[in-house]
C-alpha positions as a Markdown table, in Angstrom:
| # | Residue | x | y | z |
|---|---|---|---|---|
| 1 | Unk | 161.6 | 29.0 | 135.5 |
| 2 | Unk | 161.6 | 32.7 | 136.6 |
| 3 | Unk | 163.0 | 31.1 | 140.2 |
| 4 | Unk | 165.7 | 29.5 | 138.6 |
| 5 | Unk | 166.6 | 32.4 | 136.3 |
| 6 | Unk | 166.6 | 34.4 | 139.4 |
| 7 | Unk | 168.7 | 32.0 | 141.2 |
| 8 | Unk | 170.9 | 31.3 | 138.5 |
| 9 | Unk | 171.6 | 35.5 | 137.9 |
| 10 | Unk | 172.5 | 35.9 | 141.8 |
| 11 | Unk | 175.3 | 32.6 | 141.7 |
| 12 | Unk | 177.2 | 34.6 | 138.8 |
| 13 | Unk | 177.5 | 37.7 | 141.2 |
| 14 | Unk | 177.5 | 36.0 | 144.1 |
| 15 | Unk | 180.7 | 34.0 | 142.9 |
| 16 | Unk | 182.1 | 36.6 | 141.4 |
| 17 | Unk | 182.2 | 35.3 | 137.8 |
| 18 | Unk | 179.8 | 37.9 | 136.4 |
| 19 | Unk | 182.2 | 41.0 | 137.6 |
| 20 | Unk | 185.1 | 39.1 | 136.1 |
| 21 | Unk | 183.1 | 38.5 | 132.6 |
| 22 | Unk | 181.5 | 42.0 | 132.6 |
| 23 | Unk | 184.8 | 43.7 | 133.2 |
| 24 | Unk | 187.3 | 41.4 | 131.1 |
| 25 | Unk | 184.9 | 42.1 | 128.3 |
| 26 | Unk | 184.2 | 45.9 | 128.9 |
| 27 | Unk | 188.3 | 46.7 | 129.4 |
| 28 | Unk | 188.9 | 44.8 | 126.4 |
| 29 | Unk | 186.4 | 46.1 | 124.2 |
| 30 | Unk | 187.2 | 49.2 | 125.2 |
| 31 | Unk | 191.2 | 49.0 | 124.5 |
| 32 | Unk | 189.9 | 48.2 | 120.6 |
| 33 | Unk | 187.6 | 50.7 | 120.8 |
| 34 | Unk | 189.9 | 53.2 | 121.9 |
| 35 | Unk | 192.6 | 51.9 | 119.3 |
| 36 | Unk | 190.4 | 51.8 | 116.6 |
| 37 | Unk | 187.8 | 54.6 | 116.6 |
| 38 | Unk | 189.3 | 57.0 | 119.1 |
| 39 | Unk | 193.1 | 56.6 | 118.5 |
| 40 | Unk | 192.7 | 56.2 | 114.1 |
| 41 | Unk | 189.5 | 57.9 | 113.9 |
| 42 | Unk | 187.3 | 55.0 | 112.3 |
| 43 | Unk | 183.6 | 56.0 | 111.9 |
| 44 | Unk | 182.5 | 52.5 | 112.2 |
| 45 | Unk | 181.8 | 51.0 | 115.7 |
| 46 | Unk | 181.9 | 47.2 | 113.8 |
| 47 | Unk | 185.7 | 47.7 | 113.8 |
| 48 | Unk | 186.0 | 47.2 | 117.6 |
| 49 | Unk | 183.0 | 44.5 | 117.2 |
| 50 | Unk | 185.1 | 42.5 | 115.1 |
| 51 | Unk | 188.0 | 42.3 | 117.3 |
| 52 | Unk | 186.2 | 41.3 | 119.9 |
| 53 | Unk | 185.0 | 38.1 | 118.6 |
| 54 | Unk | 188.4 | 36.9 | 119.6 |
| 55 | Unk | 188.0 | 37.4 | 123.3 |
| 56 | Unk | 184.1 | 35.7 | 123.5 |
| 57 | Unk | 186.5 | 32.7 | 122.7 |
| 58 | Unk | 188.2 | 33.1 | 126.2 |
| 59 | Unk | 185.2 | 35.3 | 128.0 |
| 60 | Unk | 182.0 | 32.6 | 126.6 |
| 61 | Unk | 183.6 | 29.8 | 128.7 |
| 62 | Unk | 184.7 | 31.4 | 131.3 |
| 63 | Unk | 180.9 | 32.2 | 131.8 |
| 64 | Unk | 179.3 | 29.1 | 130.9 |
| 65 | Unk | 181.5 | 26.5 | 132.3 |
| 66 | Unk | 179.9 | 26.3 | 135.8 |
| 67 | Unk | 176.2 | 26.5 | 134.4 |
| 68 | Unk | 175.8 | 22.3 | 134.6 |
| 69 | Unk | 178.9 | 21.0 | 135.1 |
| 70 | Unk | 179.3 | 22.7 | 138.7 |
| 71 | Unk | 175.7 | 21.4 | 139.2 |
| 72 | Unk | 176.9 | 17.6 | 138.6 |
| 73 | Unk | 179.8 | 17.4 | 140.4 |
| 74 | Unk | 178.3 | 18.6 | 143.4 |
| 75 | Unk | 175.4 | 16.5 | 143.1 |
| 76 | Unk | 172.8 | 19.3 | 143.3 |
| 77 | Unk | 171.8 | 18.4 | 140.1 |
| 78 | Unk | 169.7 | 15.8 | 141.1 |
| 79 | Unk | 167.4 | 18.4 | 143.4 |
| 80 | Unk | 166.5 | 20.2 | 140.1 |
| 81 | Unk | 165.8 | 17.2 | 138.0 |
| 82 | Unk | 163.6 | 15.9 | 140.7 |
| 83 | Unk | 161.9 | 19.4 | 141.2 |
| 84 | Unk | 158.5 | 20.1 | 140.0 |
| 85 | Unk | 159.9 | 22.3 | 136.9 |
| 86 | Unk | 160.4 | 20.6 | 133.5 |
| 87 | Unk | 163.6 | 20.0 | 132.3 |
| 88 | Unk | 162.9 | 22.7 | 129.3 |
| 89 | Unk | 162.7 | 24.9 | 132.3 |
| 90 | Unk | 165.8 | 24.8 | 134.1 |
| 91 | Unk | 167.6 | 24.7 | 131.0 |
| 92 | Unk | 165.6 | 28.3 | 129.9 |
| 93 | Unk | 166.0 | 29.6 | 133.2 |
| 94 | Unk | 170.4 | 28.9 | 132.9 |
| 95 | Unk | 170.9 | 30.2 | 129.9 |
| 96 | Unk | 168.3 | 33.6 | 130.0 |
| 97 | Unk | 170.6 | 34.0 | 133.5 |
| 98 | Unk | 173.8 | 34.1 | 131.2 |
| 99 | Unk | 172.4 | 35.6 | 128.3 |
| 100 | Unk | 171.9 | 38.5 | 130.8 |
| 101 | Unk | 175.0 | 38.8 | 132.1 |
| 102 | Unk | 176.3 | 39.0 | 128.7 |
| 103 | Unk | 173.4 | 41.7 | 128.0 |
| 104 | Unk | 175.2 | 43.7 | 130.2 |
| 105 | Unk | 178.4 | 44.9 | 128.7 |
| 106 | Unk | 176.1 | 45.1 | 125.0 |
| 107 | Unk | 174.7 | 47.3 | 126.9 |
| 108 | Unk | 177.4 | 49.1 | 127.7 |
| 109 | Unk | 178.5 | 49.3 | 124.3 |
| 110 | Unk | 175.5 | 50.8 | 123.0 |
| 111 | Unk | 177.2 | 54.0 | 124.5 |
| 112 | Unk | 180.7 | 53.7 | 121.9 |
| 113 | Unk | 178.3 | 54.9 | 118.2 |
| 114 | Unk | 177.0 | 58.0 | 120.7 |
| 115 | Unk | 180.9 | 58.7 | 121.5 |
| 116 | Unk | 181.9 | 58.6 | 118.0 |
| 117 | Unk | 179.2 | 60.8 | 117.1 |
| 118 | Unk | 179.9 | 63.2 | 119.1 |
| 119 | Unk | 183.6 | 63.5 | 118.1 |
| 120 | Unk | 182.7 | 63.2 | 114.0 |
| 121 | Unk | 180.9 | 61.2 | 111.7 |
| 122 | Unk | 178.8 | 58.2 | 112.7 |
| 123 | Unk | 176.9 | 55.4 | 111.3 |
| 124 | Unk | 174.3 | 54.8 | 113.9 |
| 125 | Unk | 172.0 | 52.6 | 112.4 |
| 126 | Unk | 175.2 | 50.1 | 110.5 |
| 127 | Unk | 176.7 | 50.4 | 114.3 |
| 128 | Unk | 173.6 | 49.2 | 116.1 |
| 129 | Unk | 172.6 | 46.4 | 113.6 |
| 130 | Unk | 175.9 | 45.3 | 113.8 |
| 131 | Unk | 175.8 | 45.1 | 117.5 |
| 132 | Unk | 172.4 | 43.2 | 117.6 |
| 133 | Unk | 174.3 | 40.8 | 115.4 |
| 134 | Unk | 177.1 | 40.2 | 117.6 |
| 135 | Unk | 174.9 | 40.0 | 120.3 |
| 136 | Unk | 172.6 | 36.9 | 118.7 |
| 137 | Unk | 176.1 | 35.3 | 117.6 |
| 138 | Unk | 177.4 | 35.6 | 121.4 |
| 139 | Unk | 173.8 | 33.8 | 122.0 |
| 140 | Unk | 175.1 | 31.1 | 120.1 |
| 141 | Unk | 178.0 | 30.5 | 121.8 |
| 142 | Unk | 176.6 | 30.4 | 125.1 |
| 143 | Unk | 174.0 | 27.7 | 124.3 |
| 144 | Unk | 177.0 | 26.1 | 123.3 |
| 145 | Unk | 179.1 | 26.4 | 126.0 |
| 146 | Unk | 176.3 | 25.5 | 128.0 |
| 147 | Unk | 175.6 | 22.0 | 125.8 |
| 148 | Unk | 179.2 | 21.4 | 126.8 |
| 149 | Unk | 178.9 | 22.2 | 130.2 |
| 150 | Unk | 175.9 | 19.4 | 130.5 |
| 151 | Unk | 178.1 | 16.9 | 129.0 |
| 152 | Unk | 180.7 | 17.0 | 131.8 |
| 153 | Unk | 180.8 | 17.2 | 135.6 |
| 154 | Unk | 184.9 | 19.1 | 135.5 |
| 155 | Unk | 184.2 | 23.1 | 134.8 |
| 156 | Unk | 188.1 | 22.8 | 133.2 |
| 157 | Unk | 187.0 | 20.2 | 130.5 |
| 158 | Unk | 183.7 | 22.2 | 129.8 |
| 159 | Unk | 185.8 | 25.4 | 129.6 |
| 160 | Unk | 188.4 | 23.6 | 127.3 |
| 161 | Unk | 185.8 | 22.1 | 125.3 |
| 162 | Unk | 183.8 | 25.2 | 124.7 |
| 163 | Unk | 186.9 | 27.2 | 123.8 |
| 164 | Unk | 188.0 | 24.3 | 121.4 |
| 165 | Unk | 184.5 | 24.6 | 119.4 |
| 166 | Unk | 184.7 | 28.3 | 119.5 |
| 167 | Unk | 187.8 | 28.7 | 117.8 |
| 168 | Unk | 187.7 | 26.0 | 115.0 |
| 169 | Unk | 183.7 | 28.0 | 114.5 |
| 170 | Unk | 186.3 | 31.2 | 114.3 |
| 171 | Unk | 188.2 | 29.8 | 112.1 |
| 172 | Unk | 185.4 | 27.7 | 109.7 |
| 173 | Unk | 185.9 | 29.7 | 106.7 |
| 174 | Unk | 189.8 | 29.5 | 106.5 |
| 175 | Unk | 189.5 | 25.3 | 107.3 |
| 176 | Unk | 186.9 | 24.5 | 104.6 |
| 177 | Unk | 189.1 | 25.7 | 101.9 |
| 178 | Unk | 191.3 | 22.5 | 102.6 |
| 179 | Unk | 188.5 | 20.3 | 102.2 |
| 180 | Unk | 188.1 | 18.1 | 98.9 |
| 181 | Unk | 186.7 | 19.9 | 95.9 |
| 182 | Unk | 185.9 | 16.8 | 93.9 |
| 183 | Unk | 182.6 | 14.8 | 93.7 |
| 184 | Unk | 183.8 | 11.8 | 95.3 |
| 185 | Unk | 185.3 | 14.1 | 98.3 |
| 186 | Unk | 182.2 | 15.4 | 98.9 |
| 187 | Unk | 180.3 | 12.2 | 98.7 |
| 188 | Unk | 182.8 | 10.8 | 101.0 |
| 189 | Unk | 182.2 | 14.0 | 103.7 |
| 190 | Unk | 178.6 | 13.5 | 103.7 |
| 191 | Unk | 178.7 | 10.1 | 104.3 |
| 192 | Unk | 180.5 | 10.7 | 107.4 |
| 193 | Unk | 178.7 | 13.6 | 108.3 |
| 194 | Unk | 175.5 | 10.7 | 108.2 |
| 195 | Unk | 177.4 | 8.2 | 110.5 |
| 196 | Unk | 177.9 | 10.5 | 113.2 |
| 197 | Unk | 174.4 | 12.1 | 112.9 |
| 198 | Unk | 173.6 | 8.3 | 113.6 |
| 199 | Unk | 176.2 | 8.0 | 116.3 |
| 200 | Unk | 174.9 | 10.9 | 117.8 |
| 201 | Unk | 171.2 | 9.8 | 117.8 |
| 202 | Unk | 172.1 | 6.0 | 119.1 |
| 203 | Unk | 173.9 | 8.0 | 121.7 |
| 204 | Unk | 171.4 | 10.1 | 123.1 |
| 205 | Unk | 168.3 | 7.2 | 122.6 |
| 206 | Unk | 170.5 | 4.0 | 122.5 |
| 207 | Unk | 167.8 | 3.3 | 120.0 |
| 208 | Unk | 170.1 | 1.2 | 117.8 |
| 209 | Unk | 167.6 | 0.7 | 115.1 |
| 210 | Unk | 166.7 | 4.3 | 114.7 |
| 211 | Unk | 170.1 | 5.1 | 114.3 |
| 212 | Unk | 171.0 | 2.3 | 111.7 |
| 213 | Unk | 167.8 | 3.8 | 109.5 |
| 214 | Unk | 169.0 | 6.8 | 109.8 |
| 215 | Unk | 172.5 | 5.5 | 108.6 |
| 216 | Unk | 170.8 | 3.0 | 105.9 |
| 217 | Unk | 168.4 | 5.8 | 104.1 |
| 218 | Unk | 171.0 | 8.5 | 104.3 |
| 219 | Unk | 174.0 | 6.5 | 102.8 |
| 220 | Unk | 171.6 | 4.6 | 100.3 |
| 221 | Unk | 170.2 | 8.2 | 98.9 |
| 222 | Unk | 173.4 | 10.3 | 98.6 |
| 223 | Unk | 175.2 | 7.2 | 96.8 |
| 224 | Unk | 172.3 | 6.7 | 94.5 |
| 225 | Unk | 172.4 | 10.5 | 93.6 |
| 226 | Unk | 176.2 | 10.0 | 93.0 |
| 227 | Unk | 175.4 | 7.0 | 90.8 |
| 228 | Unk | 173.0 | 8.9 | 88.7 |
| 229 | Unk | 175.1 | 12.6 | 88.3 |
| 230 | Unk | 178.1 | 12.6 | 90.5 |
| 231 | Unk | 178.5 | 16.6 | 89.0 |
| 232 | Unk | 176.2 | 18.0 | 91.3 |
| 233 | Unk | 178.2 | 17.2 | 94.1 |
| 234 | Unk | 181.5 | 19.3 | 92.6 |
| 235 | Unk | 182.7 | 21.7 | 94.9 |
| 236 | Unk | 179.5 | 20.5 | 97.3 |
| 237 | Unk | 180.9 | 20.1 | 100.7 |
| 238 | Unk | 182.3 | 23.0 | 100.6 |
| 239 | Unk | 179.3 | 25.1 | 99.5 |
| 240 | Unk | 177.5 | 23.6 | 102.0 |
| 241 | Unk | 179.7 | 23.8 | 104.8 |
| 242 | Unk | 180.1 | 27.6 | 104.0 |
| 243 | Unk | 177.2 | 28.3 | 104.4 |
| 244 | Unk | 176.6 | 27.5 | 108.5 |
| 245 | Unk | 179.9 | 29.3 | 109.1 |
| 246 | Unk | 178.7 | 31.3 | 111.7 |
| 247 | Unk | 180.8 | 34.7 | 111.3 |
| 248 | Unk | 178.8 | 34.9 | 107.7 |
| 249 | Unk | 175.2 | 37.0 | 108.9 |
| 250 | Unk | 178.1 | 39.2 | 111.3 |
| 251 | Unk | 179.9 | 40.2 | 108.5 |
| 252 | Unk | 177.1 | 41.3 | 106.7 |
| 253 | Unk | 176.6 | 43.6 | 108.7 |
| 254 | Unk | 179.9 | 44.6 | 110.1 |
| 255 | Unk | 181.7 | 44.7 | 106.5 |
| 256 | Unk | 179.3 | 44.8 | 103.6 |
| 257 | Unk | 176.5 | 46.9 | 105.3 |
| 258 | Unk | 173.8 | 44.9 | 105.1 |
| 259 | Unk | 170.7 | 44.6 | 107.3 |
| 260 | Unk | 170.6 | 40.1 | 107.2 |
| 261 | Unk | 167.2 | 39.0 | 108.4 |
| 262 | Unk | 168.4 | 35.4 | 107.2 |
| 263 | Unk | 171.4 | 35.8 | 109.3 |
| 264 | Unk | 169.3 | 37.0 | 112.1 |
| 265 | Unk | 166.7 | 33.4 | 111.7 |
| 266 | Unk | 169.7 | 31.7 | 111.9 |
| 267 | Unk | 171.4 | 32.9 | 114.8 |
| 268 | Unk | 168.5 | 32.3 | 116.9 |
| 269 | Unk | 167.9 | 29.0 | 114.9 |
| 270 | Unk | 171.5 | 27.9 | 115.9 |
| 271 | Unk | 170.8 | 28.7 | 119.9 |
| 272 | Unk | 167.5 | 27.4 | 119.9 |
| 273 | Unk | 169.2 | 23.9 | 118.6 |
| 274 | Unk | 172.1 | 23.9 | 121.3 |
| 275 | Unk | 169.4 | 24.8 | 123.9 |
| 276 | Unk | 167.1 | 21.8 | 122.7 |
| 277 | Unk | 170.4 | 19.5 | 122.8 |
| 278 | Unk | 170.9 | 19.9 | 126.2 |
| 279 | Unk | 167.0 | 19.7 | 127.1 |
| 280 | Unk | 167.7 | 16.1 | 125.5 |
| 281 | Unk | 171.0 | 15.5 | 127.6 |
| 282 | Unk | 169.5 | 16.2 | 130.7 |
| 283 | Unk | 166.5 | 14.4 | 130.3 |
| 284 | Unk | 168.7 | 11.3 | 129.2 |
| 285 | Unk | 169.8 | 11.8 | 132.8 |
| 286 | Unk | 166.9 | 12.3 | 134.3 |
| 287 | Unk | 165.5 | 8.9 | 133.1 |
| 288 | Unk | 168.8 | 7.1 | 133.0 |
């Protein structure tokens, strides 16, 4: 792994992508920082932070979009599945060589609480929580972008795609309010939500009867429940839906002041799942 990691980190310099990622997301950051806590004299570092989330969406696929597709196209993927690493990693070895380069200009911003300090007041330990935040949630979309990017063999669909997913995650708290509030809604939701878990698990082990038990169980239990007390699911889909909106542990920390440890378990829950999806793509390939 720590050969691929290595080789991986030298390809984003080597090609030039890291300078463009580092730099489009330092000049950026700092035109909000300057705005924001230089320019109107905001104390709090989160301000800048929160802008920012907006160019990941650009920045995140930019980075990620060569990390499997690139490896497909030109066939070189093949050498590394036949190579005596597991699958688990070459996968670990990608994405620590990303998660690096996006290290980087966190890094860098680690310096913007010290500036404000020294020009006024300053909320050091609210600016640097916030920052580990928005670094896990940047973890998060990498491991997507990178899922994406093992799904395809065209850098422009797995940049496309990985922007796509970004911005409706962006946006998740604004489009669940347009979901259905009533019971049947929500039963309705979930039973699609349970036909495309199946879908997805047919797809990946075209193990038809795993994925029709799945289907079976899951449709069978919900209805029953809805049979029996069809309140309980009032207002359901959304509750639930709300509460894997990504931005949620950020904001914590950004808005409200709060230190999330939940927040924190599921950031690193949400990239260790993305990672663990595309350990099962590839070795779908590998044996395909």
């Amino acid at each position: 792994m720590k050969a691929i990691y290595k080789r991986e980190l030298k390809s984003y310099f080597n090609s030039m992508i890291g300078y463009i990622f580092i730099a489009f997301f330092v000049a950026f950051m700092g035109f909000y920082f300057m705005a924001y806590n230089l320019y109107n004299g905001y104390p709090y570092f989160s301000y800048t932070l929160s802008a920012t989330i907006t160019i990941m969406l650009i920045a995140v696929p930019i980075l990620t979009m060569k990390s499997f597709a690139e490896d497909r196209k030109t066939k070189t993927d093949q050498l590394l599945l036949t190579a005596p690493v597991s699958v688990t990693q070459i996968v670990l070895g990608k994405y620590l060589a990303m998660v690096t380069v996006f290290l980087i200009p966190m890094l860098i911003s680690c310096i913007c609480p010290l500036i404000i300090k020294a020009n006024g007041q300053a909320y050091l330990l609210t600016d640097y929580s916030t920052i580990l935040a928005f670094f896990l949630m940047g973890c998060i979309f990498i491991a997507i972008g990178m899922f994406i990017s093992a799904l395809t063999e065209s850098q422009i669909i797995a940049a496309v795609g990985t922007f796509g997913i970004l911005f409706v995650l962006c946006l998740w708290s604004d489009l669940i309010t347009f979901l259905p509030s009533s019971s049947g809604g929500t039963v309705a939701g979930i039973l699609i939500f349970i036909t495309a878990l199946a879908l997805i698990i047919w797809g990946m082990t075209k193990n038809w009867f795993m994925a029709a038990i799945v289907e079976a169980v899951g449709c069978a239990v919900f209805l029953l429940l809805y049979i029996i007390d069809d309140s309980i699911f009032q207002n359901g889909l959304s509750a639930i839906l709300s509460r894997i909106d990504i931005r949620n542990a950020f904001n914590n920390f950004a808005s409200n002041n709060i230190f999330d440890i939940t927040g924190l378990i599921f950031y690193l829950s949400m990239s260790f799942i993305f990672v663990f999806l595309t350990v099962q793509v590839l070795l779908k390939r590998r044996w395909s």
